[in-house]
DRENSE-480297 format. One record per residue (C-alpha): x, y, z; residue in one letter. Coordinates in pm, 1 decimal, padded with zeros to 6 digits. Example, Ala and Ser with C-alpha at 12.3 -4.5 7.8 and 13.67 -1.06 7.14 Angstrom:
REM DRENSE-480297
(rec (01230.0 -00450.0 00780.0) A),
(rec (01367.0 -00106.0 00714.0) S),
REM end
This chain:
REM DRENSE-480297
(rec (00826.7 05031.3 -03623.6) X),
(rec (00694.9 05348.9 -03449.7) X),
(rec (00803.4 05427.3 -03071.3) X),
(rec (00485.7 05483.8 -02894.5) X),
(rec (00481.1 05840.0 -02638.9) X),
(rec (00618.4 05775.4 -02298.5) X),
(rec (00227.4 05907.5 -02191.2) X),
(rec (00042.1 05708.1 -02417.0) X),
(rec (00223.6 05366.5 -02247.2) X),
(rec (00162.2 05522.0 -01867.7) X),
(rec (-00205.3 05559.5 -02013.4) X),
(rec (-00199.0 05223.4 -02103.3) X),
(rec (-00482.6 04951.6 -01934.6) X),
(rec (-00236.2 04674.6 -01963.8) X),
(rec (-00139.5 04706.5 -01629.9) X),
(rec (-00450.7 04630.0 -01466.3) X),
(rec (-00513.0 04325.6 -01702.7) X),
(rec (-00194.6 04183.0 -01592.4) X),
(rec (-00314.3 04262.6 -01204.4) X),
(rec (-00512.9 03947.3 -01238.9) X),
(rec (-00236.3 03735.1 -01306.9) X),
(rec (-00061.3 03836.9 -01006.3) X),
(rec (-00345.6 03770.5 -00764.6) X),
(rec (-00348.5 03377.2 -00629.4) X),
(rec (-00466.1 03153.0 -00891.8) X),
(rec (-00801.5 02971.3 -00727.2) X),
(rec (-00940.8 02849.5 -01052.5) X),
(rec (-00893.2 02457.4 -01134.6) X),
(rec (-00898.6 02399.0 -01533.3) X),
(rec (-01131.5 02095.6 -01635.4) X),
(rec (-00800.8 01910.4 -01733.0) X),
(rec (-00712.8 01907.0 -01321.4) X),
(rec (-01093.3 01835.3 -01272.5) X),
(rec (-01085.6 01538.2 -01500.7) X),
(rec (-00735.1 01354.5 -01365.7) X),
(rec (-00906.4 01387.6 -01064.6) X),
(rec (-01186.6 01200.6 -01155.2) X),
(rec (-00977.9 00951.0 -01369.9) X),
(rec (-00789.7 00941.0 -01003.5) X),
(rec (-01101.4 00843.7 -00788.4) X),
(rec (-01170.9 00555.7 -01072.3) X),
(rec (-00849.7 00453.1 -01016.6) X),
(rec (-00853.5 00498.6 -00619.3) X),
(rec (-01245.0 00293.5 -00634.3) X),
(rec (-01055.9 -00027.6 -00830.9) X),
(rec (-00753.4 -00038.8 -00601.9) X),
(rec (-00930.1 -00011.6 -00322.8) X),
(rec (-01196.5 -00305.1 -00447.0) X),
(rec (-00855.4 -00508.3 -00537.6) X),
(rec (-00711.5 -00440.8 -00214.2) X),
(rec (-01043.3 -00535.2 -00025.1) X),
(rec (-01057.7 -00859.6 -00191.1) X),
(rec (-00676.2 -00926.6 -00089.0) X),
(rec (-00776.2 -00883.6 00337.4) X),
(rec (-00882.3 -01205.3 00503.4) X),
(rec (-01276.8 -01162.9 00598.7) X),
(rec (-01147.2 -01241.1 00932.0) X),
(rec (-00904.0 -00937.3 00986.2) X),
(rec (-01213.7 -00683.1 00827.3) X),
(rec (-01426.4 -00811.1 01188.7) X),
(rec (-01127.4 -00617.7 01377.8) X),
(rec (-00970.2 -00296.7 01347.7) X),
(rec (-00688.2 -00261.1 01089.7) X),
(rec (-00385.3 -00177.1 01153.2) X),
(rec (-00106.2 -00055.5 00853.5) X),
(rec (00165.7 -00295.8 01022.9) X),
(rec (-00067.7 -00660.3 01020.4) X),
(rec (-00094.9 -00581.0 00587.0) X),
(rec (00084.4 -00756.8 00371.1) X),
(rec (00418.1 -00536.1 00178.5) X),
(rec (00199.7 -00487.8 -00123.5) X),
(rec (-00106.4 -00373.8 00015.4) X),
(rec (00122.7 -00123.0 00214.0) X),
(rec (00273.3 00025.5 -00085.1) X),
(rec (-00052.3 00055.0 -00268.6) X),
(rec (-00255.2 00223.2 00088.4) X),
(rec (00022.6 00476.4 00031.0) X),
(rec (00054.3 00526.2 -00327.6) X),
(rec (-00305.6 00611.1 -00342.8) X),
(rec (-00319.7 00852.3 -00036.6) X),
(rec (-00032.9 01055.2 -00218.9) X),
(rec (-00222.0 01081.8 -00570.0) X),
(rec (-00521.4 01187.2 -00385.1) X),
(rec (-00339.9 01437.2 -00135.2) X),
(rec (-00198.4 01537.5 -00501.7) X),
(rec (-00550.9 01592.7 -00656.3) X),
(rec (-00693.7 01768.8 -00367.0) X),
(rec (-00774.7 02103.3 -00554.2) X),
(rec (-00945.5 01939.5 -00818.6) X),
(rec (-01109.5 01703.2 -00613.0) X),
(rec (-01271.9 02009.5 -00431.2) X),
(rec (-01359.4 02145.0 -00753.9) X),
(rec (-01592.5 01821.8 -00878.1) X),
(rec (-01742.6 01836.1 -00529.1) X),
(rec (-01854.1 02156.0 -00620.1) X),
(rec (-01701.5 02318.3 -00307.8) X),
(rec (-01406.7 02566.8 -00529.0) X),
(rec (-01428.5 02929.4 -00478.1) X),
(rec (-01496.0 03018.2 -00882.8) X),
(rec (-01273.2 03358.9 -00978.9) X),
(rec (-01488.3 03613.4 -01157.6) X),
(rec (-01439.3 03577.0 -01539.7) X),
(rec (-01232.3 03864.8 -01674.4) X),
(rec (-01339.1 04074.6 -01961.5) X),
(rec (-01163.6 04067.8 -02298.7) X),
(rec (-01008.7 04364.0 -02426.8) X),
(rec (-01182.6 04558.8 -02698.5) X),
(rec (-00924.3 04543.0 -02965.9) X),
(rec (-00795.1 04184.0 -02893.6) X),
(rec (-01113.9 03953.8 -03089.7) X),
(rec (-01268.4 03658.2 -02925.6) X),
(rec (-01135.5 03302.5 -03057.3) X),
(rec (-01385.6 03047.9 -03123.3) X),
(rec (-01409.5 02740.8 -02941.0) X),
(rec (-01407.4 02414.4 -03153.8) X),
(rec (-01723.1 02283.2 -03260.2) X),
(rec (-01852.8 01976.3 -02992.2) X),
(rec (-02027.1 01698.9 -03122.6) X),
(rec (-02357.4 01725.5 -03107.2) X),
(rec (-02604.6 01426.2 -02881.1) X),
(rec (-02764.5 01347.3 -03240.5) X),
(rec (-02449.6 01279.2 -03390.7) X),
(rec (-02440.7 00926.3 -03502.4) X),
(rec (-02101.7 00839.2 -03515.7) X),
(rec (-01969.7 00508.4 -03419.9) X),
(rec (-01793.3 00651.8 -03070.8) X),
(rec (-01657.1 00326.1 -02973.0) X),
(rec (-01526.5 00205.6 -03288.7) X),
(rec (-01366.1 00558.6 -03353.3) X),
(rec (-01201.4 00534.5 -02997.4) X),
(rec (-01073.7 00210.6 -03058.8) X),
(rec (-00879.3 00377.7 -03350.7) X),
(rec (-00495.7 00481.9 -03307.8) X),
(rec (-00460.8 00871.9 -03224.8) X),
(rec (-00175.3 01057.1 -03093.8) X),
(rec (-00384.0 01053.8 -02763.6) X),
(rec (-00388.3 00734.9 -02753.7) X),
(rec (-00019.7 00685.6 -02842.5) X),
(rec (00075.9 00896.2 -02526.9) X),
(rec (-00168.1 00708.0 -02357.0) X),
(rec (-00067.3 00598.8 -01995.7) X),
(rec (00311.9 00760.9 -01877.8) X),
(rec (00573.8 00575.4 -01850.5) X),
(rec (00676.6 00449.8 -01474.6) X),
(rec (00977.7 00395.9 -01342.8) X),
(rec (01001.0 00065.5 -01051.2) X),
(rec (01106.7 00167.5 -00674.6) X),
(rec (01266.2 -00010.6 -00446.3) X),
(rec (00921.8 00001.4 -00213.0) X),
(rec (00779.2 -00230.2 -00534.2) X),
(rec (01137.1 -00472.5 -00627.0) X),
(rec (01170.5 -00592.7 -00272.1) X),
(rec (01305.8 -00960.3 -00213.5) X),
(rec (01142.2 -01291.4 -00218.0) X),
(rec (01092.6 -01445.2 00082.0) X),
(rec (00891.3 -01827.9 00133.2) X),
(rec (00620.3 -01622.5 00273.2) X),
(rec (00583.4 -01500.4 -00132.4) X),
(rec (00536.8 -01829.2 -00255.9) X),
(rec (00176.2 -01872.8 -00313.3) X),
(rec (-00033.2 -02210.9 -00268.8) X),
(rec (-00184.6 -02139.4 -00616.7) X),
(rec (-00102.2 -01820.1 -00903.6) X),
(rec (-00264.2 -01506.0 -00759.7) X),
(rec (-00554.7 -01326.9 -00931.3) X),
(rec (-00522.6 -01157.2 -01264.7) X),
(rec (-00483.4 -00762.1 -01188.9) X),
(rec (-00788.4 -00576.4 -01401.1) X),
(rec (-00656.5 -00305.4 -01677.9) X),
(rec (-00846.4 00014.4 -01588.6) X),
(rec (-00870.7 00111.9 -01960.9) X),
(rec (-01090.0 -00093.3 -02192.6) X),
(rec (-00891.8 00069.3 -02502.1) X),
(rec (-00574.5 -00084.9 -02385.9) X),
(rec (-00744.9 -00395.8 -02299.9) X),
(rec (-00868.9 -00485.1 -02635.4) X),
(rec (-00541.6 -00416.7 -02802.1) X),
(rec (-00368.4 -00654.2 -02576.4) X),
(rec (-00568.1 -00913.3 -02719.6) X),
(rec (-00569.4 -00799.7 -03104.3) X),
(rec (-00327.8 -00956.6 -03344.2) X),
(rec (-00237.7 -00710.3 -03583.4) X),
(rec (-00364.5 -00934.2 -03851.2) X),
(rec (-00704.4 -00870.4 -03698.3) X),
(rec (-00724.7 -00529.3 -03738.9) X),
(rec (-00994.0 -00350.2 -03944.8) X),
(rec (-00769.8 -00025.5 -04002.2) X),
(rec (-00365.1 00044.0 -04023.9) X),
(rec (-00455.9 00303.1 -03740.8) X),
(rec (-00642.2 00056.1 -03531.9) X),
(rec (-00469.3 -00078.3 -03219.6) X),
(rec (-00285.4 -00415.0 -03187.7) X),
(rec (-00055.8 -00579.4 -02913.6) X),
(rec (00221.4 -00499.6 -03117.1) X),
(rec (00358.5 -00187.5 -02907.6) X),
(rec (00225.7 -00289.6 -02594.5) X),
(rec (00436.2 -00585.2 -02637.2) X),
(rec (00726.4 -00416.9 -02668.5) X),
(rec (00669.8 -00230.2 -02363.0) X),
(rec (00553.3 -00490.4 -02176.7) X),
(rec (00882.1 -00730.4 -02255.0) X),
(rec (01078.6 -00357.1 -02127.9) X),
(rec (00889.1 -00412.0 -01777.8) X),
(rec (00894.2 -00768.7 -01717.9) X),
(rec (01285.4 -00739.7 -01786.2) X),
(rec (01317.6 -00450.9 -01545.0) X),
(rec (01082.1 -00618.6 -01261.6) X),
(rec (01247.5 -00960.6 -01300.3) X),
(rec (01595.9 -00822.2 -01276.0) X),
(rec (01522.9 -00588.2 -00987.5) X),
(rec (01357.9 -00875.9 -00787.2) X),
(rec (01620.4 -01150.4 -00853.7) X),
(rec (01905.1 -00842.2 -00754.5) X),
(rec (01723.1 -00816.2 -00454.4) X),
(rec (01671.3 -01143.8 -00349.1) X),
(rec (02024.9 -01300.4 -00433.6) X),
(rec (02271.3 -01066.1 -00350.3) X),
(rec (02567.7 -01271.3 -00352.9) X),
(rec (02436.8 -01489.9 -00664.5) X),
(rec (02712.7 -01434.1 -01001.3) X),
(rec (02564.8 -01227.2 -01292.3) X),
(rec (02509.8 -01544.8 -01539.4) X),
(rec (02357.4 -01726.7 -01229.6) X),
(rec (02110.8 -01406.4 -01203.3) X),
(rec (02053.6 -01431.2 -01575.0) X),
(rec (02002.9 -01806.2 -01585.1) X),
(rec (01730.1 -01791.2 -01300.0) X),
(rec (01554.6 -01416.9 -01521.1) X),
(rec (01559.1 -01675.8 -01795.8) X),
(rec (01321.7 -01905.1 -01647.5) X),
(rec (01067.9 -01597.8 -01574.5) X),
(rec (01056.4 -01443.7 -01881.3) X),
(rec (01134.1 -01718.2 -02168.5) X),
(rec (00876.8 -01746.0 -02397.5) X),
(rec (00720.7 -02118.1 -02331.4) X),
(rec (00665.7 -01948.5 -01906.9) X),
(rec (00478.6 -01695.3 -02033.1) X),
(rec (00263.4 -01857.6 -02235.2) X),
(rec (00204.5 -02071.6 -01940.8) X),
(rec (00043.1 -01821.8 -01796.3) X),
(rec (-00147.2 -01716.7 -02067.8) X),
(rec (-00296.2 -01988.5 -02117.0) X),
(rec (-00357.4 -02038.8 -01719.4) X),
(rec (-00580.9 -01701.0 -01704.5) X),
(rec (-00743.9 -01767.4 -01994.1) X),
(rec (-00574.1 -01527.4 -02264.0) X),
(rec (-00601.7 -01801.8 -02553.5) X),
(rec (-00976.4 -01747.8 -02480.3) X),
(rec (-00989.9 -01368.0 -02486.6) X),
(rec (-00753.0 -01314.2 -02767.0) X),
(rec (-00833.9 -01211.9 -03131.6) X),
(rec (-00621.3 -01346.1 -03368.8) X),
(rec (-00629.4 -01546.0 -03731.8) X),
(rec (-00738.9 -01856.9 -03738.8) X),
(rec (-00422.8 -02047.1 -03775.3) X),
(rec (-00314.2 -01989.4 -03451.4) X),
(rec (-00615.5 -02155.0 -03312.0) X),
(rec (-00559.6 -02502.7 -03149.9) X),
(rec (-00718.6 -02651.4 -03462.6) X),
(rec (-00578.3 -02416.9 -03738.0) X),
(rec (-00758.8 -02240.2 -04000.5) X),
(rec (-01041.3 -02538.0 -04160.8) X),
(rec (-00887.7 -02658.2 -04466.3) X),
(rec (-00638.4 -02459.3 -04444.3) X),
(rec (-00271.1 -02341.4 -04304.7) X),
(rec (-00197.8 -02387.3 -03900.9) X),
(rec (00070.5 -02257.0 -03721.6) X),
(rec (00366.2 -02402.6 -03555.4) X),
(rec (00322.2 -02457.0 -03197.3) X),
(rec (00694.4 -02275.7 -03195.1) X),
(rec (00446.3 -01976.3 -03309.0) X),
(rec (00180.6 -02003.7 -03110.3) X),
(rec (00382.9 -02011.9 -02851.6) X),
(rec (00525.9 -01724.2 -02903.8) X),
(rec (00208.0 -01517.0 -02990.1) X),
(rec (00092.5 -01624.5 -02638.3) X),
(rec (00413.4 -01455.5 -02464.8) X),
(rec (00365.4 -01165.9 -02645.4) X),
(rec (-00010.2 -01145.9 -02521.0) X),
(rec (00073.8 -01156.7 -02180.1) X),
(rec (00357.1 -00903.2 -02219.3) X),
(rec (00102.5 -00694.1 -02368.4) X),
(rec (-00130.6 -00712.4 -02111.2) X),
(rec (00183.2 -00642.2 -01866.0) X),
(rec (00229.2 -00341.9 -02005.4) X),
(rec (-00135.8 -00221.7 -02035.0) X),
(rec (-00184.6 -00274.8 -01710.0) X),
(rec (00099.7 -00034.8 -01604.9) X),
(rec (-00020.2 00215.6 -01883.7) X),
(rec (-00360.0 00228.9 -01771.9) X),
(rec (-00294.5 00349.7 -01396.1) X),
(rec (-00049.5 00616.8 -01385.6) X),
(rec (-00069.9 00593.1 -01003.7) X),
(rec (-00013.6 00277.5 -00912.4) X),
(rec (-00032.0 00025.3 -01198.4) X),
(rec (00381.8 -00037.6 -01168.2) X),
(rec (00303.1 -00152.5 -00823.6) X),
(rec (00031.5 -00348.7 -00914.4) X),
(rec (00182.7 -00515.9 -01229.8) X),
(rec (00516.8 -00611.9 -00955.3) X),
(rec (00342.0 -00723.9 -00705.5) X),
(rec (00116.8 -00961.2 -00926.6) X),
(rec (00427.2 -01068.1 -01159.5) X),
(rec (00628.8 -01125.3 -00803.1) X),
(rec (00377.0 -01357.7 -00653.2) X),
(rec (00358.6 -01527.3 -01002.2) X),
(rec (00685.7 -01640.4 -01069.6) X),
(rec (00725.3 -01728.7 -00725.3) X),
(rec (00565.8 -02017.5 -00769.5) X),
(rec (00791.2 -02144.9 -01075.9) X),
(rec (01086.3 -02072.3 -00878.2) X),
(rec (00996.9 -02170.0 -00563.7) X),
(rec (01344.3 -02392.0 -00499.4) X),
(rec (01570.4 -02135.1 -00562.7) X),
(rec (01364.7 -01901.6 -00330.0) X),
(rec (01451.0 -02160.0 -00072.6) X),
(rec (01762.0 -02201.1 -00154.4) X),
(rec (01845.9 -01858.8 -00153.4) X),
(rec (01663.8 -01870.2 00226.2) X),
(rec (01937.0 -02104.1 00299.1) X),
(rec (02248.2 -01964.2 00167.9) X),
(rec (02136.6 -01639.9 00358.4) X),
(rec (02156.4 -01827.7 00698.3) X),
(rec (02477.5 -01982.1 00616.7) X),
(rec (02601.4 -01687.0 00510.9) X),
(rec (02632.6 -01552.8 00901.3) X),
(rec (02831.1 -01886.3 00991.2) X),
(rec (03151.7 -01935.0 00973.8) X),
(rec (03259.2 -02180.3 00656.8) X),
(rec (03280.7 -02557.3 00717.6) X),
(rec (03647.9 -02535.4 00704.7) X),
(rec (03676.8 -02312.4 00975.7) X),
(rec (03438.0 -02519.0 01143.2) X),
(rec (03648.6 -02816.9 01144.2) X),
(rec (03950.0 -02688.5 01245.9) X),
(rec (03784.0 -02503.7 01572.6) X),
(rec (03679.1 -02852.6 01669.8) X),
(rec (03987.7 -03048.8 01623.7) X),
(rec (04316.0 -02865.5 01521.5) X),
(rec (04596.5 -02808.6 01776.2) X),
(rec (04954.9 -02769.0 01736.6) X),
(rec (05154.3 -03021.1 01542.6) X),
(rec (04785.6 -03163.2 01398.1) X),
(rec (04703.1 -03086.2 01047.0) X),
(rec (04415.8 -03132.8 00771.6) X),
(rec (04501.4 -03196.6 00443.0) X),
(rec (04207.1 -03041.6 00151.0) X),
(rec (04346.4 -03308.0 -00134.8) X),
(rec (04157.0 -03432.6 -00455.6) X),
(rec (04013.2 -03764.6 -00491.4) X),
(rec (04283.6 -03996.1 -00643.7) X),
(rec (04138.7 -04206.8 -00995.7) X),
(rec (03845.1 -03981.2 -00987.1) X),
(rec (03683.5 -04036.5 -01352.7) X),
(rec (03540.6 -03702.1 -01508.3) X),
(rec (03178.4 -03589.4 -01380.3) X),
(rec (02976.6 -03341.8 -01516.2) X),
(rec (02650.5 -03128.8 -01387.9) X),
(rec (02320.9 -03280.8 -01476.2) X),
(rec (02275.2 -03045.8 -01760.0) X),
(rec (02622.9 -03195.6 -01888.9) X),
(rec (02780.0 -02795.5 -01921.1) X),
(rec (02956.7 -02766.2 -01571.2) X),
(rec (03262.6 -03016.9 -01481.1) X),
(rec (03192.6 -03145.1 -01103.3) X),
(rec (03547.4 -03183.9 -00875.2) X),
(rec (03587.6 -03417.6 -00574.0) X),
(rec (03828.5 -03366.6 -00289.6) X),
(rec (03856.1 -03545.9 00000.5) X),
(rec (03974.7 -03414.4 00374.4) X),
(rec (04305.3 -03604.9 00535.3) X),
(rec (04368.0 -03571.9 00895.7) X),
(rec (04737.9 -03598.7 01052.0) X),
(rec (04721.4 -03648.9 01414.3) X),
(rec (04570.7 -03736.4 01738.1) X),
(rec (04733.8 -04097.3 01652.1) X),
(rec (04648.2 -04089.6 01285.5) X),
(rec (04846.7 -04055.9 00938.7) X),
(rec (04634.2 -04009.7 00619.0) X),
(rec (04303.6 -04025.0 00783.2) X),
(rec (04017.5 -03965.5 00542.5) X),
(rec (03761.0 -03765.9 00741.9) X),
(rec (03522.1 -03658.5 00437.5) X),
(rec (03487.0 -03597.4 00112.2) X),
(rec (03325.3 -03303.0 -00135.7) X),
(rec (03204.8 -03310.2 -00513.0) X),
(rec (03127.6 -02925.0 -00641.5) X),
(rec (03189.1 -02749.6 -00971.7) X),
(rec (03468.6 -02541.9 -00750.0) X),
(rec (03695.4 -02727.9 -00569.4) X),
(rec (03682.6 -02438.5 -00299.3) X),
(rec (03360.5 -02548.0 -00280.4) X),
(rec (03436.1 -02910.8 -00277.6) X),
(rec (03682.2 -02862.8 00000.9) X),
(rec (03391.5 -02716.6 00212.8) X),
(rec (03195.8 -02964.2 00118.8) X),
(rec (03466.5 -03227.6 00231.7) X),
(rec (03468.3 -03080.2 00544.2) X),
(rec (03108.3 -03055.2 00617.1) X),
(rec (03086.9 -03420.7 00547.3) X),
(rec (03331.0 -03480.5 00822.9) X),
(rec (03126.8 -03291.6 01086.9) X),
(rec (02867.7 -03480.2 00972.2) X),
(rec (02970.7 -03784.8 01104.7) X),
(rec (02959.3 -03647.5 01453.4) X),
(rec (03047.6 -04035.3 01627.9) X),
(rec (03402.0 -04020.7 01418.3) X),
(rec (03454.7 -03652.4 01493.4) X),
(rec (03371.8 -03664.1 01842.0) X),
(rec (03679.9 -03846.4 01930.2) X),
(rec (03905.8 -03654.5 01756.4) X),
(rec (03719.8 -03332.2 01988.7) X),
(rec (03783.8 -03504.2 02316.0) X),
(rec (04157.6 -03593.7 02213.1) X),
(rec (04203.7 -03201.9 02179.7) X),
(rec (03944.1 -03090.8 02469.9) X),
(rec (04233.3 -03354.0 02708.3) X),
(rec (04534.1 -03216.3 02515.7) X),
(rec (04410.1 -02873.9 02600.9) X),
(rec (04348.2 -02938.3 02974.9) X),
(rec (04693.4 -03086.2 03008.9) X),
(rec (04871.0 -02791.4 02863.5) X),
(rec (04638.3 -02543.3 03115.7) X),
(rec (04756.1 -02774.4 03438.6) X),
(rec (05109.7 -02739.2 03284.2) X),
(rec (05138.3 -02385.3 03266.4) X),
(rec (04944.3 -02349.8 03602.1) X),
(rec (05245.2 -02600.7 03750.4) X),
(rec (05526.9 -02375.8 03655.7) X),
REM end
């Protein structure tokens, strides 16, 4: 290869071509212009969602960020970001962008052809050819990651009077594959429920862990998993499948149909079951997919409001362990009340106790009993506990002791006159 003169490359235009690139870029591509309108869609449906989610009563007065509920918060804000995001392009459909005079090509450099558009007479089946699997529509929708804004705690406030309304999918391609078997497709390329299923199981796993984290914080591991159990096993979600109607919408063989294929094979409620599950995890997952903005908040707060209905009592529970959780434990309680010098309580277990077991028959149960030694008395049973630990037990035993406040109220007035005696004394000498 030839060196060029030193003159010929200072004669050189390439310089000025490049000046263009180094003046500010005010030009928005029709890629920004059309996230931005895929943005305002998006933006019009949450804000219709959100509008039917505020009490006609609070619209009469002015609105305030603090009097909305968490999830209506979250979504306010996610939406003023992706639209603070989009301003440029948003400029641009209004028609109001500054357009940057088009440069000329160079003379030697030839002029690429655009691809051929399809033309308005061209018959071809757009909606069945959109319905077919591209790479487009395999990248379709990025993935999101949760937040903690969205996995925040249960609280009984969350627990609805009745399941809360089905979040809409804001892409109609997605929504027709969450309802298509694969054995209903026309095509190999055509879209099925298949890998939105497979997403969809990925999100309820991640949304149902990071809410039951959240909301028991002192709760063992296998506790945590036995309670995620109960949200995602496959006989729940096809609960709420058929609740909002997905048996209805769906578009699969025959045989899974309530009365099977006529004069022929029907599936295994075991299977339809399971097909069910996998529709709603499908539509989990399109829903997420088809708002890159905000559909991970959406899909949360819809899933968190859902299942707090089927585990409403260990919502409450958890409400309760969190207040006793600040108090000291019954044991402690027990002996502020009544122990003094040379007085004792004995934590013992229950003698000729016969072997219990937990209702579900997997966890032994233990019961110890509480023994006071003075004030008078020798061997005094004050209580008694029955827990799978007998730590537990124990603190049970004493509870039930405090319980019976006419009992325990004489042993407090032996120690409040003990006590008294002992202050005169020392104020004697």
């Amino acid at each position: 290869m030839s060196k060029r003169p030193h003159k010929e490359v200072a004669a050189s235009d390439t310089p000025q071509l490049d000046a263009a690139r180094d003046r500010k870029r005010v030009k928005t591509s029709d890629e920004d212009v059309g996230e931005a309108l895929k943005t305002l869609l998006t933006f019009a449906a949450n804000i219709k969602a959100s509008d039917v989610a505020i009490p006609e009563t609070q619209k009469d007065q002015p609105l305030k960020l603090d009097s909305l509920p968490q999830h209506l918060k979250n979504d306010f804000r996610s939406l003023s970001r992706s639209l603070l995001h989009s301003l440029p392009a948003v400029r641009a459909l209004a028609g109001e962008e500054e357009k940057e005079p088009q440069q000329p090509l160079p003379k030697d450099e030839p002029k690429v052809e655009e691809e051929p558009q399809p033309s308005p007479q061209d018959n071809t089946p757009v909606k069945e050819e959109r319905y077919r699997q591209t790479p487009k529509d395999n990248a379709r929708g990025a993935v999101q990651l949760p937040s903690t804004e969205t996995l925040t705690k249960w609280t009984v406030a969350d627990i609805p009077p009745f399941p809360p309304p089905l979040p809409p999918v804001l892409d109609p391609i997605l929504e027709t594959a969450a309802f298509t078997h694969p054995g209903m497709a026309k095509r190999p390329t055509d879209m099925n429920y298949e890998r939105l299923e497979w997403m969809g199981d990925s999100y309820i796993y991640t949304i149902s862990c990071g809410l039951i984290y959240a909301t028991f914080p002192t709760l063992a591991p296998g506790k945590c998993s036995q309670i995620r159990e109960i949200l995602v096993k496959n006989i729940t979600l096809c609960e709420y499948s058929v609740y909002y109607g997905f048996d209805r919408r769906a578009d699969f063989p025959a045989e899974f149909g309530l009365g099977g294929r006529p004069g022929g094979t029907r599936v295994t409620p075991k299977e339809r079951t399971k097909v069910l599950a996998d529709i709603f995890e499908a539509y989990v997952a399109a829903v997420v997919l088809s708002d890159p903005v905000s559909g991970f908040a959406r899909a949360s707060a819809w899933l968190k409001a859902l299942w707090a209905g089927t585990i409403q009592q260990q919502i409450r529970d958890a409400v309760v362990l969190e207040k006793k959780a600040t108090e000291l434990p019954a044991k402690n309680q027990l002996a502020n009340l009544i122990l003094a010098k040379g007085v004792k309580i004995r934590y013992e277990d229950a003698p000729n106790q016969r072997p219990q077991y937990s209702r579900d028959g997997r966890q032994p149960l233990y019961t110890v009993n509480a023994y006071l030694d003075g004030w008078g008395e020798t061997n005094k049973l004050l209580g008694w506990g029955t827990a799978p630990h007998k730590g537990e037990a124990g603190h049970r035993a004493a509870q039930c002791a405090m319980d019976n406040k006419k009992q325990i109220a004489v042993y407090v007035e032996r120690k409040r006159a003990h006590m008294a005696a002992l202050e005169a004394q020392r104020k004697e000498e």
